[in-house]
N, C-alpha and C positions, 0 to 999 in steps of 0.2 A: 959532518955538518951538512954536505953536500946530499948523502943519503939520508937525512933525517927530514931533509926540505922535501927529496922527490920522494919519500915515503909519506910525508904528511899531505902532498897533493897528490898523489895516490888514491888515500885516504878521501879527501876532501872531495873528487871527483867519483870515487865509488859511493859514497853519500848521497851526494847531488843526482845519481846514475837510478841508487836506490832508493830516493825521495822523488824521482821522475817516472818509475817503473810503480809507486806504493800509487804515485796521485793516479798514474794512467791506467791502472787495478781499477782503482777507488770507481774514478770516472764508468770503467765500462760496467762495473757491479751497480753502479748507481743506473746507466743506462738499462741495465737488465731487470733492474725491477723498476724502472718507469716503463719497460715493453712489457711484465708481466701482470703491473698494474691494469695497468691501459689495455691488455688482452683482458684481462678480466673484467674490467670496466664496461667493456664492448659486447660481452659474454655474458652479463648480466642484465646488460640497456636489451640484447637479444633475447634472453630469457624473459625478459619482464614484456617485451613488443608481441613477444608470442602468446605471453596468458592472455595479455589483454586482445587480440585479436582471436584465440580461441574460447574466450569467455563473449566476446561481441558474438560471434561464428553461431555460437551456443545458444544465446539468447534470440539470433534471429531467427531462427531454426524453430527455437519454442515459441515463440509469438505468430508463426506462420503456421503451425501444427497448430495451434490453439485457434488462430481463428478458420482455419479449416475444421477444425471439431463442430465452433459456431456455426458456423456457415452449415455445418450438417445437422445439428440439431436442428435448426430455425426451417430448415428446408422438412425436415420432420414434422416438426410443429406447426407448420403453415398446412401440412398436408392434411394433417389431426382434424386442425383446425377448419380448414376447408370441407373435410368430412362431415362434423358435427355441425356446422351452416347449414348444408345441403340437408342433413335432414331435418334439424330445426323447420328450414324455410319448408320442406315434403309435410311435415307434424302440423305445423301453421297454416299450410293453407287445407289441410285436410279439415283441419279441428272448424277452421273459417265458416268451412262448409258445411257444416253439421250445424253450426253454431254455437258450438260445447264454449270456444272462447270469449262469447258476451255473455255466458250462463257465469263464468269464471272472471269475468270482469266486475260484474254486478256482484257476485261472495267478495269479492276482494274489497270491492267499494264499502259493502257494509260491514267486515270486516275491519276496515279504516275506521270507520265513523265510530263504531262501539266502541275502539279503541283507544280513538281521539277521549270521546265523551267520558271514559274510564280514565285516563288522565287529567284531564278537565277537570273530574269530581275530587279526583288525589291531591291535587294541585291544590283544589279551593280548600279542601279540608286541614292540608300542611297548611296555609298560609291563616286559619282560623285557628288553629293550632297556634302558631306564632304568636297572632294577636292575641288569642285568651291568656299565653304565657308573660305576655308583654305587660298586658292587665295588670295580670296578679302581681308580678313582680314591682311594678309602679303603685301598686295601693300596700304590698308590704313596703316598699320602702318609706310610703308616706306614712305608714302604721309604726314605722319605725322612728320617723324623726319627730312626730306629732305625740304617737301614741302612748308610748313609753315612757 
């Protein structure tokens, strides 16, 4: 009987020994993947901090080369520009002098006028056009409620 007690608390304490050794397992396994979570967690918040900073990096990069592009076109085109002024203004005051530009004033002006008056006549002619279709259409319709 004496042996059956100290074998059953034997028993009872290799239990307790090995239900204290299963949770203190449990425990550091569980620990281990809250550190490998959390490593990865961290590993990922890094990964995703670096796109978005080499995607910023990236974008300032092209916005700064683009308006350097601008910046040289316009510095081009101001030059073009400046070009074709200058001899505009050489052309102008040459032509000034000769007077070829009031000879070219005066084509232009009656050029305008013929043009206008040619409009003018288009104009009156559509809108008698109008009126004569307006006419006819108000004497068939009277022709129609009267006539018939």
């Amino acid at each position: 009987m004496q042996n059956k007690r100290i074998l059953q608390k034997r028993e009872n304490a290799a239990r307790i020994l090995q239900s204290c050794i299963r949770g203190w397992l449990a425990r550091l396994h569980y620990r281990n993947l809250l550190h490998e979570v959390s490593s990865s967690k961290r590993e990922s918040a890094a990964i995703t901090l670096q796109k978005f900073i080499r995607g910023w990096l990236a974008r300032t990069f092209y916005r700064k080369l683009l308006h350097e592009q601008n910046t040289k076109k316009r510095e081009n085109a101001s030059i073009v520009i400046q070009k074709y002024v200058r001899f505009w203004l050489a052309r102008k005051s040459k032509m000034q002098n000769k007077g070829i530009l009031q000879k070219r004033r005066n084509a232009a002006r009656i050029l305008q006028s013929c043009i206008r008056g040619w409009l003018a006549r288009l104009h009156y002619r559509n809108l008698l056009h109008e009126v004569s279709s307006s006419k006819r259409e108000s004497a068939a319709i009277t022709l129609q409620v009267y006539g018939a």
